[in-house]
N, C-alpha and C positions, 0 to 999 in steps of 0.2 A: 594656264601656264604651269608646268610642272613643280615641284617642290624640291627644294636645292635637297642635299644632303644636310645641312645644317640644319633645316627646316623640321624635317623628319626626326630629327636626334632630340631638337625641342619638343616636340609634340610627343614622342616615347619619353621624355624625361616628365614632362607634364600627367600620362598619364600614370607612369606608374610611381610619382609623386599623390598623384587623388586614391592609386587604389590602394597605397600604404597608410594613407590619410583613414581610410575607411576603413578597413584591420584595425587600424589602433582607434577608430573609435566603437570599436565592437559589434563589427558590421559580421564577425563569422562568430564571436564569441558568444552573443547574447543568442541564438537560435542554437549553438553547441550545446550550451547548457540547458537550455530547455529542452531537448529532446533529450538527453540523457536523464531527466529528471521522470519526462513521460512515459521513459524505457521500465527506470525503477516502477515507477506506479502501476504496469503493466506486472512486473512481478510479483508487486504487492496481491493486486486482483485474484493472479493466480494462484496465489499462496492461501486467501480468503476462500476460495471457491475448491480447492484440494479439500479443506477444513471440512465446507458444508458435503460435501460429495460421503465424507466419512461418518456421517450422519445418520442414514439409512443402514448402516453397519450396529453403528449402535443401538437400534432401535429393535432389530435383529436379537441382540444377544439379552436384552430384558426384554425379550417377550412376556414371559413367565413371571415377572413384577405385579407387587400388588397395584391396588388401585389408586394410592399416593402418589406413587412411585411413575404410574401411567399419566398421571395429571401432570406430573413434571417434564414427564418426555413430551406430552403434548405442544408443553408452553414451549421444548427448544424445538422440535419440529414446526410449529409458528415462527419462534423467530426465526430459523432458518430460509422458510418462505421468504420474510421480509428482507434477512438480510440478503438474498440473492436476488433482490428484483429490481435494488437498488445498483445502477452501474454508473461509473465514472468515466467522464472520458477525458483526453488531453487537457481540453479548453475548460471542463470542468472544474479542474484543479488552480483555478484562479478565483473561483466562486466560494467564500465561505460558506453561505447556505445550503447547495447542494454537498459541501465535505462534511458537514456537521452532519448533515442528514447520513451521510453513511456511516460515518462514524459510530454513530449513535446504535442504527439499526444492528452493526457488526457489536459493540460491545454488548448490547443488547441478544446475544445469541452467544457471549463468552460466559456472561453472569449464569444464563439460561443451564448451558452444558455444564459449569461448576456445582449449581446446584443439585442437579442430578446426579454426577459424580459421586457427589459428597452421599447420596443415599444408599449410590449403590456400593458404598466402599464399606457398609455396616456389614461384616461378615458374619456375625450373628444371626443375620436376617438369611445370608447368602452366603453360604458356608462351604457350597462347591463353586463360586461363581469363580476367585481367583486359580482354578484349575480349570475352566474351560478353557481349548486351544485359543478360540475366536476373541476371547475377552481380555486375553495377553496380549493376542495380537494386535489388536483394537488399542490398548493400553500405550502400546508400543506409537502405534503410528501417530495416536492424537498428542503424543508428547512430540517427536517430532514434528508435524504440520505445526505444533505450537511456540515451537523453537522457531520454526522458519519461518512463520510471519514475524516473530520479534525481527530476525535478520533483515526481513524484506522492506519492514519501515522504517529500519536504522539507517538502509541505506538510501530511502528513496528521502528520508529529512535530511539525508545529510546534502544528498545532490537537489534538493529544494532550495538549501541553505545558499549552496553554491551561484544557483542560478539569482537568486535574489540581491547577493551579496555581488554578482556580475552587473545586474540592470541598475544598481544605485553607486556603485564604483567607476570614477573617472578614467578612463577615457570611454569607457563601453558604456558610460549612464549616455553619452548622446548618443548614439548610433541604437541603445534600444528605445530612445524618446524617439528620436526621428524618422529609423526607417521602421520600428517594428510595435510601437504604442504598448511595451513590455508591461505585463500590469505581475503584480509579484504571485507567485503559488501560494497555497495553502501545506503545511505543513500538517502532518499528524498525529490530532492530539487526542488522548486521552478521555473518554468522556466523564470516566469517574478515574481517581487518582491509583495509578499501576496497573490500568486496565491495561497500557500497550505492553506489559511486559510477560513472559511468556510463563503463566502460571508452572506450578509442578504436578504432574498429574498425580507422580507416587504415593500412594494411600487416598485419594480421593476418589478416581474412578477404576 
């Protein structure tokens, strides 16, 4: 039996009654914010990985370092190993254990390269180093990559915060309990106090 026009007018009121229903309970919201949050974390990576790339530069321009000075480049060229072998993915970013874990390995290669830094800025020791092209240039670049990671995980906590603050916020906390088992991200912290902030290279390296 075919379906009046009345009939049809309910059934379109009904449905797009449920799918307003499911909007507001954060059926598009809670996976908006999550992938924008995985977007940031993806720049973050790349901002970490620009750092380490810059590594092999440095290691270049102290050739010619005594043998202190080579014990120390050893320890960042180590940590750089580790901190690049450690990767993150989407779904990782719900796991405290594997973010600690990088976390750590990456501060562990900022400490690393300060130290060194700090040696190679005794110009007493190294009295044409601040006139090499290479070691200016060098200079130059590790302050910016150092700059833009601060920017990259300003923004990915901030859009962490977002998403989190989406899955536990009425109307979107049911739609991410329901249809999506939203469990919150991990945010990026620090593993010693000011590590996430973007050192100053000037006089150090």
């Amino acid at each position: 039996m075919p379906f009046s026009s009345s009939g049809r007018f309910g059934r379109a009121v009904i449905v797009a009654t449920a799918a307003a229903s499911l909007a507001g309970c954060g059926i598009n919201s809670v996976p908006t914010a999550e992938e924008k949050a995985k977007a940031k974390w993806a720049d973050v990576q790349a901002a970490f990985r620009e750092r380490a790339n810059l590594i092999p530069n440095l290691a270049a321009v102290a050739k010619g370092a005594a043998d202190q000075e080579k014990g120390i480049l050893i320890g960042v060229v180590e940590a750089r190993a580790k901190a690049t072998s450690i990767q993150i993915s989407g779904e990782d970013l719900k796991d405290p254990a594997k973010m600690a874990e990088f976390q750590a390995a990456q501060n562990q290669l900022s400490t690393s390269m300060s130290g060194f830094g700090r040696l190679l800025a005794n110009v007493e020791a190294y009295p044409d180093l601040k006139s090499i092209t290479n070691y200016q240039m060098l200079q130059s670049q590790l302050e910016g990559q150092e700059n833009r990671i601060r920017i990259t995980l300003r923004d990915y906590n901030a859009a962490v915060q977002d998403y989190n603050t989406t899955i536990r916020t009425f109307p979107s906390a049911i739609g991410a309990k329901i249809f999506y088992g939203s469990k919150p991200m991990i945010p990026y912290q620090a593993v010693t106090p000011g590590a996430e902030k973007a050192p100053s290279l000037e006089g150090k390296l």
